[in-house]
PQR file of N, CA, C, O and H, with PARSE charges and radii, in Angstrom:
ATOM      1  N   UNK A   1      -2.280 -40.263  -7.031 -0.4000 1.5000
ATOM      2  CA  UNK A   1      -2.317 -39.852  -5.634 -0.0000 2.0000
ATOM      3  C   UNK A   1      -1.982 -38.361  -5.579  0.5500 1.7000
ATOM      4  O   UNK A   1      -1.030 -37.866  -6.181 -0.5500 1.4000
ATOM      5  N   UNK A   2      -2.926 -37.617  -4.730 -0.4000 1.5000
ATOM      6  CA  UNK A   2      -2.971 -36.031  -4.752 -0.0000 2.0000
ATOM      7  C   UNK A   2      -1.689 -35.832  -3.891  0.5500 1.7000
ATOM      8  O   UNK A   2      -0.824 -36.682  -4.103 -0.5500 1.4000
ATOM      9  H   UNK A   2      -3.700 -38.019  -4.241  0.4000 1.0000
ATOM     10  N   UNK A   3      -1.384 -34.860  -2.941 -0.4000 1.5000
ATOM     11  CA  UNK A   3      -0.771 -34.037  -2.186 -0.0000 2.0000
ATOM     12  C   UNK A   3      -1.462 -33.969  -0.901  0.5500 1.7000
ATOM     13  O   UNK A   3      -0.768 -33.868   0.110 -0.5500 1.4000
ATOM     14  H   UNK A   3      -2.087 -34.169  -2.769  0.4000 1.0000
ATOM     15  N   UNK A   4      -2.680 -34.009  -0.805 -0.4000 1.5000
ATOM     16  CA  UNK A   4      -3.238 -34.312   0.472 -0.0000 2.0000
ATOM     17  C   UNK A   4      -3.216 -35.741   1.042  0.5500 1.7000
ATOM     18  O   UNK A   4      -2.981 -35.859   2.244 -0.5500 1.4000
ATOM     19  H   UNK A   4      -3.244 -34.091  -1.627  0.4000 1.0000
ATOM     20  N   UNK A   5      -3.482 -37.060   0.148 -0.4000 1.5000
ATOM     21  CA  UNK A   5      -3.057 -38.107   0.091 -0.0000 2.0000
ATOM     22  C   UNK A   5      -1.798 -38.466   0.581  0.5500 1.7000
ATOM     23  O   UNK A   5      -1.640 -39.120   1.612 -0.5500 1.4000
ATOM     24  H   UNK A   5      -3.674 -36.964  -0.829  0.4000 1.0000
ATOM     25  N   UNK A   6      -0.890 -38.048  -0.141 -0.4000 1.5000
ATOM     26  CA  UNK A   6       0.411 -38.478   0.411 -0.0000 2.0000
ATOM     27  C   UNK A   6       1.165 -37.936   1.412  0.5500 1.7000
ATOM     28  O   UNK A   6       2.340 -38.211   1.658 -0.5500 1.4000
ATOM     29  H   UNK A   6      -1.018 -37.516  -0.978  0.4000 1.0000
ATOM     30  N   UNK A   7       0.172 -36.843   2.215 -0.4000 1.5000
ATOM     31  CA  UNK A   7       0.374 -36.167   3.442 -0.0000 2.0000
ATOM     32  C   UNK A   7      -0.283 -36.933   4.403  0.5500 1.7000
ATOM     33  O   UNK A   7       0.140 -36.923   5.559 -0.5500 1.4000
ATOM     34  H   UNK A   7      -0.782 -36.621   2.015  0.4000 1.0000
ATOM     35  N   UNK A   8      -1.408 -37.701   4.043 -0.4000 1.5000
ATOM     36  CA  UNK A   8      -2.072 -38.669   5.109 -0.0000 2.0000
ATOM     37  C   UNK A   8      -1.407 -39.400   4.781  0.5500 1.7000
ATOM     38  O   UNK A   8      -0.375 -38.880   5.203 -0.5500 1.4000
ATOM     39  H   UNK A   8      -1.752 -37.710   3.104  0.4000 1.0000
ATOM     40  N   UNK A   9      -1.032 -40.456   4.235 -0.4000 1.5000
ATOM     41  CA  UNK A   9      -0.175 -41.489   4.241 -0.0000 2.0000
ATOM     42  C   UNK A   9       1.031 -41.784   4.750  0.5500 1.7000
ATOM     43  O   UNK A   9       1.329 -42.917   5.126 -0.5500 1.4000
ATOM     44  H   UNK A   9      -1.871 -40.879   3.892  0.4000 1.0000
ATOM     45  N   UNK A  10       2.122 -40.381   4.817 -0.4000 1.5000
ATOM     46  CA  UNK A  10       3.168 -40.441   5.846 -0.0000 2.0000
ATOM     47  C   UNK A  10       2.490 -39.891   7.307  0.5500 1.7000
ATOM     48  O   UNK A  10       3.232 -40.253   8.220 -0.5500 1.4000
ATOM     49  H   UNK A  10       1.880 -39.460   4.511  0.4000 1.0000
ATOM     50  N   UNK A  11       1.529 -39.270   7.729 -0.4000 1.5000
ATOM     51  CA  UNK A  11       1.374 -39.048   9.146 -0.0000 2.0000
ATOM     52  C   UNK A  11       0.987 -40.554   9.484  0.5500 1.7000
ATOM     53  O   UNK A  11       1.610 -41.160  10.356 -0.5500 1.4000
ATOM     54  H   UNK A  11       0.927 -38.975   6.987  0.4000 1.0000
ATOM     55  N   UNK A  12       0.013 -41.105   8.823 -0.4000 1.5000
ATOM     56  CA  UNK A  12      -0.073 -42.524   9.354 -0.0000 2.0000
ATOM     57  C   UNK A  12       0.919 -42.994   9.558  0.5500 1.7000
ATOM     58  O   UNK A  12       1.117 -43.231  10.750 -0.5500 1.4000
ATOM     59  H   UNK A  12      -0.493 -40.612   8.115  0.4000 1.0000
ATOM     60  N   UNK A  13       2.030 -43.374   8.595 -0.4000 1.5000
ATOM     61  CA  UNK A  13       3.077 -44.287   9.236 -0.0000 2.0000
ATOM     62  C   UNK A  13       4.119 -43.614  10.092  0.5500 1.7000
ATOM     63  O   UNK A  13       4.878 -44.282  10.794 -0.5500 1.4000
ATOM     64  H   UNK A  13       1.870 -43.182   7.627  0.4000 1.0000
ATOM     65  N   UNK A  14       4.163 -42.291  10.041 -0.4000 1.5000
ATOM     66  CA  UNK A  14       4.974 -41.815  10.932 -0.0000 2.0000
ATOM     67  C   UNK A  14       4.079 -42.129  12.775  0.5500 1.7000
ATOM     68  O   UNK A  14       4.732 -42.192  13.816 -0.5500 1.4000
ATOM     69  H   UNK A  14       3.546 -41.749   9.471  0.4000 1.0000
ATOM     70  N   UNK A  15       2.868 -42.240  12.716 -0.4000 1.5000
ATOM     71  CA  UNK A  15       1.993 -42.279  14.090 -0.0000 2.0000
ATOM     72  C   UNK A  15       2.190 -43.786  14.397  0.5500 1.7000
ATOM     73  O   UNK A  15       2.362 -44.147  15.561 -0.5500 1.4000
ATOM     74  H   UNK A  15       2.337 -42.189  11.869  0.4000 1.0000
ATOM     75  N   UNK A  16       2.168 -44.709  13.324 -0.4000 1.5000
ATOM     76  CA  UNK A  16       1.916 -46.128  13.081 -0.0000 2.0000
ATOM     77  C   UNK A  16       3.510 -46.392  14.182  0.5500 1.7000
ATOM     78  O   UNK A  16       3.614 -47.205  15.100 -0.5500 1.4000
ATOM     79  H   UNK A  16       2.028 -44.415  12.378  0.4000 1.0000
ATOM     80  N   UNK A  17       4.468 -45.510  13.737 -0.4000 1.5000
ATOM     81  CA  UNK A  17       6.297 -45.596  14.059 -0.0000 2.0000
ATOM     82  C   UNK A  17       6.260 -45.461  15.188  0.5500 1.7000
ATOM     83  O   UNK A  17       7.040 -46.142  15.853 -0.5500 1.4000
ATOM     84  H   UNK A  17       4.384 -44.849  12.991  0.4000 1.0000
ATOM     85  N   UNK A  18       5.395 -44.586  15.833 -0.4000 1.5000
ATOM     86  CA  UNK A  18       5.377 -43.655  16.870 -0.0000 2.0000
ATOM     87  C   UNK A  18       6.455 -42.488  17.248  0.5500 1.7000
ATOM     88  O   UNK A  18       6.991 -42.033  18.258 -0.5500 1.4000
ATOM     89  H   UNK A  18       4.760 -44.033  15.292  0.4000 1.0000
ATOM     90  N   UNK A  19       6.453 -42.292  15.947 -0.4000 1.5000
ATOM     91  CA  UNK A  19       7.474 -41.006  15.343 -0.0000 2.0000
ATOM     92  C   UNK A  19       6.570 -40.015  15.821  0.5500 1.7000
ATOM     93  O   UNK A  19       5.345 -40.134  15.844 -0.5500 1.4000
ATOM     94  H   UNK A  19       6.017 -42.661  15.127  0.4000 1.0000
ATOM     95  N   UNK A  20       7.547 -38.561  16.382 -0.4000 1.5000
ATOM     96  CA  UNK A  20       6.913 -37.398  16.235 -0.0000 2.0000
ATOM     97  C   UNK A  20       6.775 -36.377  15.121  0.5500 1.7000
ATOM     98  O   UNK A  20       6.819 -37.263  14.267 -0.5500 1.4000
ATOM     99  H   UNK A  20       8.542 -38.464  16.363  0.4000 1.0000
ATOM    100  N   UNK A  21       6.672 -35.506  14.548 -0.4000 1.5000
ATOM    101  CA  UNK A  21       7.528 -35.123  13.732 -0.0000 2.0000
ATOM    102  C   UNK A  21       8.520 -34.441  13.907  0.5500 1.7000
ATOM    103  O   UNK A  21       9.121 -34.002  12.926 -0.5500 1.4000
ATOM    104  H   UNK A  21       6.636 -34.786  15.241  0.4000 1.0000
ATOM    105  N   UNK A  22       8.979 -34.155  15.281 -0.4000 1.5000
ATOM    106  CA  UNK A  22      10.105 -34.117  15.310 -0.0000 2.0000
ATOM    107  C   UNK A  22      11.311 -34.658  15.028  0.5500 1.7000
ATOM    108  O   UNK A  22      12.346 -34.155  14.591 -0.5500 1.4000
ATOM    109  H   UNK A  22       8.491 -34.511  16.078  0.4000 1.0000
ATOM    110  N   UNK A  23      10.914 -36.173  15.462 -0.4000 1.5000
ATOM    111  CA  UNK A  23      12.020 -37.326  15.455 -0.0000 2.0000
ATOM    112  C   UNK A  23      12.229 -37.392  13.757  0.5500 1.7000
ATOM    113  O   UNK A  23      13.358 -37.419  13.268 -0.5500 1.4000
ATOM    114  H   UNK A  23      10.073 -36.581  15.817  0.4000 1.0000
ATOM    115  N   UNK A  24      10.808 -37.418  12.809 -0.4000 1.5000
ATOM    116  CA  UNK A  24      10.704 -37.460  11.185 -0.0000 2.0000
ATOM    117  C   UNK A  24      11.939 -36.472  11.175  0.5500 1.7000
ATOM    118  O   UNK A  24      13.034 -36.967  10.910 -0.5500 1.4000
ATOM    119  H   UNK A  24       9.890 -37.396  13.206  0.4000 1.0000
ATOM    120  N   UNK A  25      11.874 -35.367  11.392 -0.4000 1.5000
ATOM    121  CA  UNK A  25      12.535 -34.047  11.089 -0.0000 2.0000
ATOM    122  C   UNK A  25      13.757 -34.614  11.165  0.5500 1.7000
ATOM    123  O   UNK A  25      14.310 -34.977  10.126 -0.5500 1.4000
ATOM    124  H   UNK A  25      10.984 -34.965  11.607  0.4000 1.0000
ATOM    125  N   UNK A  26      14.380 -34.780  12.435 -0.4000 1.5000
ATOM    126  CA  UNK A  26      15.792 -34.687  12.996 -0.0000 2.0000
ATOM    127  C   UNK A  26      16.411 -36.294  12.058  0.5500 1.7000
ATOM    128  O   UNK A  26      17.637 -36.296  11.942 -0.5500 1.4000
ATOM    129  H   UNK A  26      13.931 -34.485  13.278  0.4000 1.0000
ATOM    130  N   UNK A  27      15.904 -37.181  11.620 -0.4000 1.5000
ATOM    131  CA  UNK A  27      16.074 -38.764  11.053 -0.0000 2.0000
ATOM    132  C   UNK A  27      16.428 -37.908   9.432  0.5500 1.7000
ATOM    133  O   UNK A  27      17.546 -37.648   8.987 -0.5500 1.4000
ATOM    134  H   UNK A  27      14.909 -37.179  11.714  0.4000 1.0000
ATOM    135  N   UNK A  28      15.146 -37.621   8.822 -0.4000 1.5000
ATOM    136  CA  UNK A  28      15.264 -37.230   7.699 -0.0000 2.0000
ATOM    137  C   UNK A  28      15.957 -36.077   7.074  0.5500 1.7000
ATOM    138  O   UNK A  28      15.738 -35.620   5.952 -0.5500 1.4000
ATOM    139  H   UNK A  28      14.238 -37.832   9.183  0.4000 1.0000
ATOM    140  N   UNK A  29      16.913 -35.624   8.039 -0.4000 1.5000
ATOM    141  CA  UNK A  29      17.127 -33.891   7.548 -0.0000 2.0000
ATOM    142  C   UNK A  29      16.446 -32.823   6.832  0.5500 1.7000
ATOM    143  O   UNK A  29      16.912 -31.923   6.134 -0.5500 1.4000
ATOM    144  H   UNK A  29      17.091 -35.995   8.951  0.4000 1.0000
ATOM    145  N   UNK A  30      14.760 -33.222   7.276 -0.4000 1.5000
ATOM    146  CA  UNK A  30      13.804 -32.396   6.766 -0.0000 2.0000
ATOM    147  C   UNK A  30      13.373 -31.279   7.671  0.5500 1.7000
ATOM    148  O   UNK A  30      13.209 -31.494   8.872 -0.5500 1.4000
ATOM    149  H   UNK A  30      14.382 -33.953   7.843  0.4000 1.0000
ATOM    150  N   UNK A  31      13.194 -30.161   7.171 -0.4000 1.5000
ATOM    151  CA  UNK A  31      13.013 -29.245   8.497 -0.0000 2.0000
ATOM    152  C   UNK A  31      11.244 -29.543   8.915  0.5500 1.7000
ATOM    153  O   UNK A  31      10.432 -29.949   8.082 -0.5500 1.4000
ATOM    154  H   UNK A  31      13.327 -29.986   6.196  0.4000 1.0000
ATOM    155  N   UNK A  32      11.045 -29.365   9.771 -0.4000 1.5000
ATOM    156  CA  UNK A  32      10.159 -29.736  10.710 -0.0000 2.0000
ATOM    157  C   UNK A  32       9.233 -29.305  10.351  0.5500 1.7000
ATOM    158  O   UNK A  32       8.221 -29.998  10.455 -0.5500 1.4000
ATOM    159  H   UNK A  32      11.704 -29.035  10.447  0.4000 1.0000
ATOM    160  N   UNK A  33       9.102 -27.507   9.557 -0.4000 1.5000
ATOM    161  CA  UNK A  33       7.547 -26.926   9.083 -0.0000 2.0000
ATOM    162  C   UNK A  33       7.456 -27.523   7.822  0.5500 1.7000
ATOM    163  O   UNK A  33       6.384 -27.491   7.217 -0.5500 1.4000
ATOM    164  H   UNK A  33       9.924 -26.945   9.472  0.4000 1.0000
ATOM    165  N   UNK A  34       8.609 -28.152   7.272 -0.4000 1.5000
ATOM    166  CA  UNK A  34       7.800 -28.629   6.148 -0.0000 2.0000
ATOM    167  C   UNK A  34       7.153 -30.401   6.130  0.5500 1.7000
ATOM    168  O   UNK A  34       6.452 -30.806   5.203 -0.5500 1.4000
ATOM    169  H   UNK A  34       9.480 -28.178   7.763  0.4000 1.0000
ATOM    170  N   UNK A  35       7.441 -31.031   6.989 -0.4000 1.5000
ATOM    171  CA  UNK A  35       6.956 -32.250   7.504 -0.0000 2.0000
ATOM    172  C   UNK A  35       5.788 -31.743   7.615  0.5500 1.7000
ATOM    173  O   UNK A  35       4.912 -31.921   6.768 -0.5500 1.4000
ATOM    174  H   UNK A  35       8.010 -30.702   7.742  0.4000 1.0000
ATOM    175  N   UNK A  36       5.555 -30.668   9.255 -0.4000 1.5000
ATOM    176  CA  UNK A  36       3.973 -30.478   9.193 -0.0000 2.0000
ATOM    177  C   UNK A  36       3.745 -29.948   7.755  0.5500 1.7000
ATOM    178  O   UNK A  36       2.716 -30.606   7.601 -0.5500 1.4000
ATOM    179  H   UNK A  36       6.267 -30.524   9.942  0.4000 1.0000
ATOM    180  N   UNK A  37       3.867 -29.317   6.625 -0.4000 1.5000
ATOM    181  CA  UNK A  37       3.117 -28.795   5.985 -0.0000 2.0000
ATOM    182  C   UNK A  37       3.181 -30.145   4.934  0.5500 1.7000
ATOM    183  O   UNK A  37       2.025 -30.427   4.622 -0.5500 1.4000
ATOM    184  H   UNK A  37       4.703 -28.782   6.750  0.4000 1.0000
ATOM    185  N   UNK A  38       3.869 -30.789   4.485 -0.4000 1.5000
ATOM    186  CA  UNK A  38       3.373 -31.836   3.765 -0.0000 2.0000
ATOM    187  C   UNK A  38       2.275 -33.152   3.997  0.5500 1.7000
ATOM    188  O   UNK A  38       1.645 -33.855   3.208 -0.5500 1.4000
ATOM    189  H   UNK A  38       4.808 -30.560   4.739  0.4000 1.0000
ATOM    190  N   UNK A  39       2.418 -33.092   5.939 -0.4000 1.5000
ATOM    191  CA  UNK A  39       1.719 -34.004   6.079 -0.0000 2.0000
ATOM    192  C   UNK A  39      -0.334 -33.092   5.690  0.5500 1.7000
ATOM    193  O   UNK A  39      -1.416 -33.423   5.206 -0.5500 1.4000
ATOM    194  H   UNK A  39       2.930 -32.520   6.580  0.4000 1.0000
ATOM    195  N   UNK A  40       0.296 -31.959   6.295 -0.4000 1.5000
ATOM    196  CA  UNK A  40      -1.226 -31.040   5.862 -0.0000 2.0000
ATOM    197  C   UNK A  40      -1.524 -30.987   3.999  0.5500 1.7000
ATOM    198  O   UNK A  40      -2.397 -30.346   3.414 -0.5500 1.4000
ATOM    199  H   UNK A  40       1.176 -31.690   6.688  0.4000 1.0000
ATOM    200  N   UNK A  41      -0.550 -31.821   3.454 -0.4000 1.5000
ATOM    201  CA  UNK A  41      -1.337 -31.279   2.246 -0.0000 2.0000
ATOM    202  C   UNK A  41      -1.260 -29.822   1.532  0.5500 1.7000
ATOM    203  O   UNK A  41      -1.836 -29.502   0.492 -0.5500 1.4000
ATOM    204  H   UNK A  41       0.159 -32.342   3.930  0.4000 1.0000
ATOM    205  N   UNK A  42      -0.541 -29.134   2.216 -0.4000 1.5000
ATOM    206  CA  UNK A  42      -0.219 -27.768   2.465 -0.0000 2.0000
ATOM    207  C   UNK A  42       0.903 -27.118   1.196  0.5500 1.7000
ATOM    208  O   UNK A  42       0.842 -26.022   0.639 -0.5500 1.4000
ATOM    209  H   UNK A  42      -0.074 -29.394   3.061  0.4000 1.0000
ATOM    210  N   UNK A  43       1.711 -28.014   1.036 -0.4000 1.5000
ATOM    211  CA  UNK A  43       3.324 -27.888   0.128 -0.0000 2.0000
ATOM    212  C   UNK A  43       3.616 -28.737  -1.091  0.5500 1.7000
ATOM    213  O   UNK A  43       2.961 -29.758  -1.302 -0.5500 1.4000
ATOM    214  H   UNK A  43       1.761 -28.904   1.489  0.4000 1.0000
ATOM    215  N   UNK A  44       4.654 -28.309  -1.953 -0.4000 1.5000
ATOM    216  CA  UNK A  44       4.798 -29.427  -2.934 -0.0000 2.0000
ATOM    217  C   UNK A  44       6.295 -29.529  -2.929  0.5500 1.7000
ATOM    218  O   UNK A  44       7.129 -28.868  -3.547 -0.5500 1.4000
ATOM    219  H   UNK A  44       5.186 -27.480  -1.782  0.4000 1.0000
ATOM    220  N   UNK A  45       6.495 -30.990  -1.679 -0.4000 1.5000
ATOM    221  CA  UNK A  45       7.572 -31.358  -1.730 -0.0000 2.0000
ATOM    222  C   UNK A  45       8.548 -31.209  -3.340  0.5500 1.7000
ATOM    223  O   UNK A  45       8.105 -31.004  -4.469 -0.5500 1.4000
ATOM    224  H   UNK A  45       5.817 -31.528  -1.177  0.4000 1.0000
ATOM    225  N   UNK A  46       9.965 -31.400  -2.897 -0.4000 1.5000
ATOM    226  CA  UNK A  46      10.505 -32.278  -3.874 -0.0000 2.0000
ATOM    227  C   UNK A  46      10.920 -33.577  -3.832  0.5500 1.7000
ATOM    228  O   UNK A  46      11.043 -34.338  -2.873 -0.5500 1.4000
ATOM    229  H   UNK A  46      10.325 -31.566  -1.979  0.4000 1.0000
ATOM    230  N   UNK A  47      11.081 -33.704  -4.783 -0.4000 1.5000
ATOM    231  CA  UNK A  47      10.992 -35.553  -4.980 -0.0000 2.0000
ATOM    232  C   UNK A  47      12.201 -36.077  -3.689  0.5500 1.7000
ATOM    233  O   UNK A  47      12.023 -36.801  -2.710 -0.5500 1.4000
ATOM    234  H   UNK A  47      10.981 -33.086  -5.563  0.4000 1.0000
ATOM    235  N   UNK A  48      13.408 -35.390  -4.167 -0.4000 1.5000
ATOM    236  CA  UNK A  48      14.315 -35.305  -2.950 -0.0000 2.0000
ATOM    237  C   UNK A  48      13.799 -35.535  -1.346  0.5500 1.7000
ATOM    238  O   UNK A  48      14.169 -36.403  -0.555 -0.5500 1.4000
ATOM    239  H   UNK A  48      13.552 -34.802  -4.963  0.4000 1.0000
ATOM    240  N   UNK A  49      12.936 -34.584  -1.177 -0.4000 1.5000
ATOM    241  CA  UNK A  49      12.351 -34.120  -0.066 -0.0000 2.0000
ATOM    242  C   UNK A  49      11.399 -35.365   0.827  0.5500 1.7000
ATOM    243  O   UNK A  49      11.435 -35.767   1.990 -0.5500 1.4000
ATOM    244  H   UNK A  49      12.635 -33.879  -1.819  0.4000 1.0000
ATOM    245  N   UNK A  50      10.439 -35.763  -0.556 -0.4000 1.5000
ATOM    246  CA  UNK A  50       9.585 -37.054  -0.159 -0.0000 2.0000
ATOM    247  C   UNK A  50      10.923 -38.264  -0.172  0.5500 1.7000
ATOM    248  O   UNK A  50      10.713 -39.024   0.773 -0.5500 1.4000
ATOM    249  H   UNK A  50      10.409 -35.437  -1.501  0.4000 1.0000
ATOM    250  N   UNK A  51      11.903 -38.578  -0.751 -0.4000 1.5000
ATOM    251  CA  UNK A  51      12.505 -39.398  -0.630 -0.0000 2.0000
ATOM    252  C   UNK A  51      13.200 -39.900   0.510  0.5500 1.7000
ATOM    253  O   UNK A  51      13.345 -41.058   0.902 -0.5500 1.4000
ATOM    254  H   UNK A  51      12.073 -37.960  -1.519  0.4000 1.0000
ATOM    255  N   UNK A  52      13.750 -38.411   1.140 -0.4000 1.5000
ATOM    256  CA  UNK A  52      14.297 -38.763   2.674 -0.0000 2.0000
ATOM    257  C   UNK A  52      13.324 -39.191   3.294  0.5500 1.7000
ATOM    258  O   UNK A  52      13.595 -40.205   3.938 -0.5500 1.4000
ATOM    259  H   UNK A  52      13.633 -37.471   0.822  0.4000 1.0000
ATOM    260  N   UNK A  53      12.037 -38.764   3.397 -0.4000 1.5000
ATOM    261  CA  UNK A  53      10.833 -38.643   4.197 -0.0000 2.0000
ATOM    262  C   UNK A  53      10.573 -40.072   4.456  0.5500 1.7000
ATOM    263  O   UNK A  53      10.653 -40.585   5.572 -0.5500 1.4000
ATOM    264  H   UNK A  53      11.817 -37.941   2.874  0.4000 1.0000
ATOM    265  N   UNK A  54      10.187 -40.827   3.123 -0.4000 1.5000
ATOM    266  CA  UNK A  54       9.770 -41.854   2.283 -0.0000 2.0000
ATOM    267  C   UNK A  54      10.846 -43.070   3.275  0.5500 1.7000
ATOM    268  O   UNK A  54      10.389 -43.894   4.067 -0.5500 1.4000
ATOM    269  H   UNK A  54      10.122 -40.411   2.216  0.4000 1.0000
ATOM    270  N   UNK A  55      12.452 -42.855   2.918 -0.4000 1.5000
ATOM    271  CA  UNK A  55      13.399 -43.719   3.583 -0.0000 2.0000
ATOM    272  C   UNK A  55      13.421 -44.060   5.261  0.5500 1.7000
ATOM    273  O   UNK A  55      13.795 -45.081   5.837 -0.5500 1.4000
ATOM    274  H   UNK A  55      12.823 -42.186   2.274  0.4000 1.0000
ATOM    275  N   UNK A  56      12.863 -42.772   5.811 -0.4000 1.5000
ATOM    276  CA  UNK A  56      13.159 -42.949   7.454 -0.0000 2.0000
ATOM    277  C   UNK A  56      11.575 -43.563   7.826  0.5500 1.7000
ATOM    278  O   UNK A  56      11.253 -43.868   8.975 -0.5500 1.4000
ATOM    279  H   UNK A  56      12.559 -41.942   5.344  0.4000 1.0000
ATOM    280  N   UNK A  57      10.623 -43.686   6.590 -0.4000 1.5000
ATOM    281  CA  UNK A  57       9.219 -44.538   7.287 -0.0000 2.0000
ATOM    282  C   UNK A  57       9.320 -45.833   6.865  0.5500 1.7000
ATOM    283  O   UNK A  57       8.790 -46.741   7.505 -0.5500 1.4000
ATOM    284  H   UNK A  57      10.885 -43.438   5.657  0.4000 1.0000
ATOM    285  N   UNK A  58      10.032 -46.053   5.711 -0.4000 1.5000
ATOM    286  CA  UNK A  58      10.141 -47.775   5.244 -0.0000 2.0000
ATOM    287  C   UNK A  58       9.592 -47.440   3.901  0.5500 1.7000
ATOM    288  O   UNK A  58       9.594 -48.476   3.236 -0.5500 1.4000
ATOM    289  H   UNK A  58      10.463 -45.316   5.191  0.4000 1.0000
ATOM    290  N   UNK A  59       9.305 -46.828   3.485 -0.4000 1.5000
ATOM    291  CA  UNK A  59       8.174 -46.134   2.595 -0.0000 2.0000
ATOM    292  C   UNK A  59       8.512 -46.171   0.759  0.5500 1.7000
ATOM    293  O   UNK A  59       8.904 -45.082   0.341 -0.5500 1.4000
ATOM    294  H   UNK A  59       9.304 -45.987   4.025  0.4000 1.0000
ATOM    295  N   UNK A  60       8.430 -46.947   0.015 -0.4000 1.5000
ATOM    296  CA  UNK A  60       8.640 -46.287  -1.484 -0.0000 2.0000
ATOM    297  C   UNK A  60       8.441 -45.563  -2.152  0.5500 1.7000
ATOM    298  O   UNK A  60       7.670 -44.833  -1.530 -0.5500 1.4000
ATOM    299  H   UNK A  60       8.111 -47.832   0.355  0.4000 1.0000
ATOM    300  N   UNK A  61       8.584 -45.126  -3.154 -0.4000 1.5000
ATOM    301  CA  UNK A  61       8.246 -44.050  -3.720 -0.0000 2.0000
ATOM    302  C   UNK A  61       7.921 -44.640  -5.438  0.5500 1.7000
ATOM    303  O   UNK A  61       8.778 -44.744  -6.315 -0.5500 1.4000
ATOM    304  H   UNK A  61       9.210 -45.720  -3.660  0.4000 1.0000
ATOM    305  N   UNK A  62       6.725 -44.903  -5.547 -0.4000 1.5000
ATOM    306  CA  UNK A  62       7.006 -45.536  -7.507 -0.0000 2.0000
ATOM    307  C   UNK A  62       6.516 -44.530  -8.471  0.5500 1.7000
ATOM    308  O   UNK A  62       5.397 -44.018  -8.516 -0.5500 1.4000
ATOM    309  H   UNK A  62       6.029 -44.818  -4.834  0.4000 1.0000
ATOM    310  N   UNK A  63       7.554 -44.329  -9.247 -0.4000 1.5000
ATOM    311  CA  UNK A  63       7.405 -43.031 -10.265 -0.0000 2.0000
ATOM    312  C   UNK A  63       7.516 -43.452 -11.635  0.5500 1.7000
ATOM    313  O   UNK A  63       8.347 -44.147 -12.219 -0.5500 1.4000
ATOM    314  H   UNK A  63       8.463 -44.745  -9.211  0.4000 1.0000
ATOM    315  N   UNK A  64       6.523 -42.890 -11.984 -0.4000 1.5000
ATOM    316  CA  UNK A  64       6.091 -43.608 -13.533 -0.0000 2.0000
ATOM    317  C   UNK A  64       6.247 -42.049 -13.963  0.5500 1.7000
ATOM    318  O   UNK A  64       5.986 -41.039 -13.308 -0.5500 1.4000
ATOM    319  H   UNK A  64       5.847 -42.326 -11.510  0.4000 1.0000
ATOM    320  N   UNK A  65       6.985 -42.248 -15.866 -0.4000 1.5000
ATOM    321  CA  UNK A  65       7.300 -41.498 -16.476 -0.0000 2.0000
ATOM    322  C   UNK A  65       6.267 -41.572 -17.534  0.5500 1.7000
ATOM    323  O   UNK A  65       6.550 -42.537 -18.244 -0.5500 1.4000
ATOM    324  H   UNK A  65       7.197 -43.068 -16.398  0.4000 1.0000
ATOM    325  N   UNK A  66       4.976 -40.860 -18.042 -0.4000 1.5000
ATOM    326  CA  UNK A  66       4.434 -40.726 -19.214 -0.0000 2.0000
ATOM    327  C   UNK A  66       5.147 -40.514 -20.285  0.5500 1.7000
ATOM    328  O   UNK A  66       5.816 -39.480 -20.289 -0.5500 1.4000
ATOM    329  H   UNK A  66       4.746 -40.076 -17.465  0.4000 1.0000
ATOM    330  N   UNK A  67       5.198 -41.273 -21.293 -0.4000 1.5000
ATOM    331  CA  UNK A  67       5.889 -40.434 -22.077 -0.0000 2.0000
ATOM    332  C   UNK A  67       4.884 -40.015 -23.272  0.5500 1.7000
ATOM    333  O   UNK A  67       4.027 -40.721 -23.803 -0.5500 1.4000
ATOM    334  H   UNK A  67       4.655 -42.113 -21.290  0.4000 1.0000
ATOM    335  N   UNK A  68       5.357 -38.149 -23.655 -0.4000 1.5000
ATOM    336  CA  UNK A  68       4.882 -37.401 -24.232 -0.0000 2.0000
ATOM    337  C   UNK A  68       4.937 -37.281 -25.731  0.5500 1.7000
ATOM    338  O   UNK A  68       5.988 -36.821 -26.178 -0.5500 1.4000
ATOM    339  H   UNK A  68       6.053 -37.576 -23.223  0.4000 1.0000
ATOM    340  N   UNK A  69       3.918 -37.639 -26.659 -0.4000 1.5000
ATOM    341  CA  UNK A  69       4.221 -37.715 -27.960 -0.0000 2.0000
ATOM    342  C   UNK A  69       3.866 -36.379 -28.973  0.5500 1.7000
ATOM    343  O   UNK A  69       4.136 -36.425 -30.173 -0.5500 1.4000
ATOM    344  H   UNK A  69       3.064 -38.013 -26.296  0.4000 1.0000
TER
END
């Protein structure tokens, strides 16, 4: 999953919530331009960052580790 992907995927459930992104913002202690800019596809969260995001939509996060030989 790209960065534009997982920017549509939280505006959906944040619209689905009937969250603004304000309300995302002020819930998640995420500042507000970077909500809009992640939901645009725009930024490269940190994992941190998607995690609050991730918690105030219901949302998981599954992270697979390659490992490098």
């Amino acid at each position: 999953m790209d960065l534009k992907e997982i920017g549509e995927l939280i505006k959906k459930r944040r619209e689905f919530l009937h969250l603004r992104q304000e309300d995302l913002s002020e819930l998640s202690k995420v500042a507000i331009k970077t909500i809009h800019l992640v939901e645009q596809g725009n930024c490269n969260p940190s994992f941190d960052t998607l995690k609050k995001v991730a918690e105030v939509l219901g949302l998981e996060i599954d992270l697979k580790i390659k490992k490098i030989s």
